[in-house]
Every structure is written in structure tokens, then in C-alpha cells.
Backbone bond lengths (Angstrom), bond angles and torsions (degrees), N, CA, C in turn:
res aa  C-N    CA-C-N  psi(-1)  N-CA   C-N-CA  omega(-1)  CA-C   N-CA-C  phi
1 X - - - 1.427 - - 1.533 109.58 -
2 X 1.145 114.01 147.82 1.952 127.22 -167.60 1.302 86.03 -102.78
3 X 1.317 94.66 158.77 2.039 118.01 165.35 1.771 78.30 -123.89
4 X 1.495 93.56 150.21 1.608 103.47 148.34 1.223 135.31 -57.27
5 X 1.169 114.25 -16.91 1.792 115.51 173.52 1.412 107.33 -79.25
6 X 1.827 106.38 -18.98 1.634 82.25 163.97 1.405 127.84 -128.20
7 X 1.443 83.35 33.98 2.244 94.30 163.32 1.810 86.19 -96.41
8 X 1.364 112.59 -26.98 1.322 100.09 -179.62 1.450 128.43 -27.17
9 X 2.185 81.79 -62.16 1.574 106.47 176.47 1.379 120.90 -72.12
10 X 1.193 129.64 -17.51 1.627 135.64 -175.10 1.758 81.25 -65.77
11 X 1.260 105.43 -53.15 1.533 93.01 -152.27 1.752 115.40 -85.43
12 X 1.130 112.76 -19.67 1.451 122.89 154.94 1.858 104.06 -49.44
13 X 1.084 120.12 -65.56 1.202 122.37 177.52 1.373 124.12 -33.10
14 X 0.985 107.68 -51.49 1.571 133.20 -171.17 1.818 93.92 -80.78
15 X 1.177 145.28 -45.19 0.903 137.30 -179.96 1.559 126.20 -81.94
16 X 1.087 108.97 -3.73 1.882 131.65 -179.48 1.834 96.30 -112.88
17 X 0.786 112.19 19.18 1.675 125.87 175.89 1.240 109.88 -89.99
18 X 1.450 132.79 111.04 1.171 123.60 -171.62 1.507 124.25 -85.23
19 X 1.498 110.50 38.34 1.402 120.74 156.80 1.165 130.75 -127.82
20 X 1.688 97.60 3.80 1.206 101.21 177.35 1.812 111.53 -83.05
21 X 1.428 120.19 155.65 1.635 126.11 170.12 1.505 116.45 -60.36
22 X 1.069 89.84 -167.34 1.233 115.18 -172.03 1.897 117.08 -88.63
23 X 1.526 85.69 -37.38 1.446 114.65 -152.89 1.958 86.95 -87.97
24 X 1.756 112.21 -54.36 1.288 102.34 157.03 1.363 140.37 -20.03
25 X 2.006 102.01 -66.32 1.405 115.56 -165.64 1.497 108.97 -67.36
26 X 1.156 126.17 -6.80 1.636 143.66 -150.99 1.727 74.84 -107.89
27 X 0.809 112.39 -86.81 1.623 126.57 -167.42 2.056 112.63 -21.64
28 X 1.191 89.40 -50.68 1.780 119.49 -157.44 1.818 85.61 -85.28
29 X 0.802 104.80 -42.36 1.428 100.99 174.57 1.478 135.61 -64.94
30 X 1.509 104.42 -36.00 1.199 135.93 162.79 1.641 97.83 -52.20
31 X 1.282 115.79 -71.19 1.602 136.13 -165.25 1.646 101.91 -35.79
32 X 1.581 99.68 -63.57 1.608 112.52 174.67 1.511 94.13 -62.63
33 X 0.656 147.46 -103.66 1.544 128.28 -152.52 1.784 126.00 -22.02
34 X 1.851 89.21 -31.58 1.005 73.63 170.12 1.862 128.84 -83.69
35 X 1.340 108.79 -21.70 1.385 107.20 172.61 1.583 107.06 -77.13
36 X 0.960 136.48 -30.90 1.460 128.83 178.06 1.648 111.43 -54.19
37 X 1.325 107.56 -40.95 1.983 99.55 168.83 0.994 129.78 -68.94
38 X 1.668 115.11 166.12 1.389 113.13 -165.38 1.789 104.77 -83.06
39 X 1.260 104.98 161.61 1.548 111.63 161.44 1.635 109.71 129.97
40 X 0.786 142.15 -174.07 1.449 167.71 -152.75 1.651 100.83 -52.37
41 X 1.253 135.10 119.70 1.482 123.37 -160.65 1.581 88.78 -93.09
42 X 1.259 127.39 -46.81 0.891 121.36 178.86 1.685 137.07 -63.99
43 X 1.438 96.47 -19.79 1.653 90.70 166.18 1.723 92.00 -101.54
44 X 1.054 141.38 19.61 1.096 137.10 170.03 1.958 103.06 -81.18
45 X 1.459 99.52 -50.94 1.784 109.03 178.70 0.894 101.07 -66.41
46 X 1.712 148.09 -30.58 1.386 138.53 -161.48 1.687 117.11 -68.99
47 X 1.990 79.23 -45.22 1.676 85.33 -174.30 1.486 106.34 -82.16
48 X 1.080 124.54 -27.42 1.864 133.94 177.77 1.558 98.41 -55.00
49 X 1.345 119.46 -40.32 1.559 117.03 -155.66 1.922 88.55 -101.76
50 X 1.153 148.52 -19.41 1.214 152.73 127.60 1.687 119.33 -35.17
51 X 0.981 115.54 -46.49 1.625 124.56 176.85 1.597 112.36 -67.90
52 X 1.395 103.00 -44.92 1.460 122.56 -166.38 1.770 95.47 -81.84
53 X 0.921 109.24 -51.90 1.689 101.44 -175.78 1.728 114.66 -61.24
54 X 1.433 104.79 -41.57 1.281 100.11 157.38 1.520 128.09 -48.71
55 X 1.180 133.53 -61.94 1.127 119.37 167.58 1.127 146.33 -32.28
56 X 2.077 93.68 -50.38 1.676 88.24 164.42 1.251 133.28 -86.53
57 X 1.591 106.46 33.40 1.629 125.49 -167.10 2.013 75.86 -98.42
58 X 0.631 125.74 -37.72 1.856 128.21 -160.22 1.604 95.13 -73.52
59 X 1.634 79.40 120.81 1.749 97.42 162.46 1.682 131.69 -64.95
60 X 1.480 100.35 -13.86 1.086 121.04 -154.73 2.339 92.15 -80.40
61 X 1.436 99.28 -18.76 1.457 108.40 -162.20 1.599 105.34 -74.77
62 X 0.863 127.91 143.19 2.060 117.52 165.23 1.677 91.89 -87.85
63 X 1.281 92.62 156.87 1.404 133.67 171.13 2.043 120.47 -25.99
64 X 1.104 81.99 -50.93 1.336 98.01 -179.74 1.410 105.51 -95.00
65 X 1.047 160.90 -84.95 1.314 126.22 166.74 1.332 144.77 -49.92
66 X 1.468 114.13 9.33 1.814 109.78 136.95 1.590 135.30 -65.70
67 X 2.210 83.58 -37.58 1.507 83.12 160.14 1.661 136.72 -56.54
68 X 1.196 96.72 -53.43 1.487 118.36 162.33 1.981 117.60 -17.63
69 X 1.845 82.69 -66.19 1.575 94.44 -169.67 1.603 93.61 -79.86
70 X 1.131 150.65 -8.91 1.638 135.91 155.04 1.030 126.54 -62.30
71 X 1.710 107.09 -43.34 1.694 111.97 163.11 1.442 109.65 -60.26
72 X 1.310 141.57 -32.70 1.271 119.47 -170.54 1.466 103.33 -83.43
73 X 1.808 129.97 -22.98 1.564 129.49 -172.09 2.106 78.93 -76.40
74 X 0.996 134.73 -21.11 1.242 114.89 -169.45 1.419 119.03 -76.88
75 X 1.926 95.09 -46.12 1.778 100.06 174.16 1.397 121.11 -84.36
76 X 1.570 109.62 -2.35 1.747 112.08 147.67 1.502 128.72 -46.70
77 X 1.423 95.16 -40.51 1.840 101.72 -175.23 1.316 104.19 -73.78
78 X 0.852 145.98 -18.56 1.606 157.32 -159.14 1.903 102.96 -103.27
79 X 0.888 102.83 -18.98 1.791 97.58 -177.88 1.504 97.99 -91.82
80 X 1.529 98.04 142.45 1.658 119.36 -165.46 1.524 105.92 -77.98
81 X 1.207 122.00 -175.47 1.770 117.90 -177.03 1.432 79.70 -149.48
């Protein structure tokens, strides 16, 4: 089971990756912000796991960090409310 402090870090990781963009690191950052505020954990995962699927909907991503960003929509489902 995940805590958010460490999809935090999955996704910090993934964004200090030196292949990831620009347009990514902007993105992923956004994401953490959004779990870092207060309110509803669960519409907090909805829109995180909405944000995140989008991304790896983008052609613009390589291979290995779509994987990346699926494993983290995966160890999202797994964190408790």
C-alpha cells in the first residue's frame, strides 16, 4: 500500500529525469500540488489519476516514462482514504 508522500516521490523522480520536458516537469508539478492540498483525498486521486492518464495519452512522452507514469496511476489505487 502507497502513502502520498510516496507517489509524491515516484513523481518527483520521474520529473528530475533528464529526459523528461519541460512541458512534463510543469505538468508533474502541477499533479503534486495537487496532492499536497488540503481537501477530499479521494477527489484528490480522481483528478491526479485523470491528469496522469492524460499524459501518458501524449505522444510527445518515450516509452519508459509512460511506463513510469502508469505505475504511479497504479500505486495511486492502492493508497487508503
Amino acid at each position: 500500500m502507497a502513502s502520498v508522500s510516496e507517489i509524491i516521490d515516484l513523481l518527483s523522480e520521474i520529473s528530475e529525469d533528464a529526459s523528461a520536458t519541460k512541458n512534463l516537469k510543469t505538468k508533474i508539478s502541477g499533479i503534486i500540488s495537487i496532492l499536497k492540498a488540503d481537501g477530499d483525498l479521494s477527489l484528490k486521486k480522481n483528478k491526479v489519476s485523470n491528469e496522469l492518464d492524460e499524459l501518458a495519452a501524449n505522444s510527445d512522452i518515450d516509452s519508459y516514462t509512460r511506463t513510469q507514469l502508469l505505475g504511479v496511476v497504479g500505486a495511486l489505487e492502492t493508497v487508503e482514504e
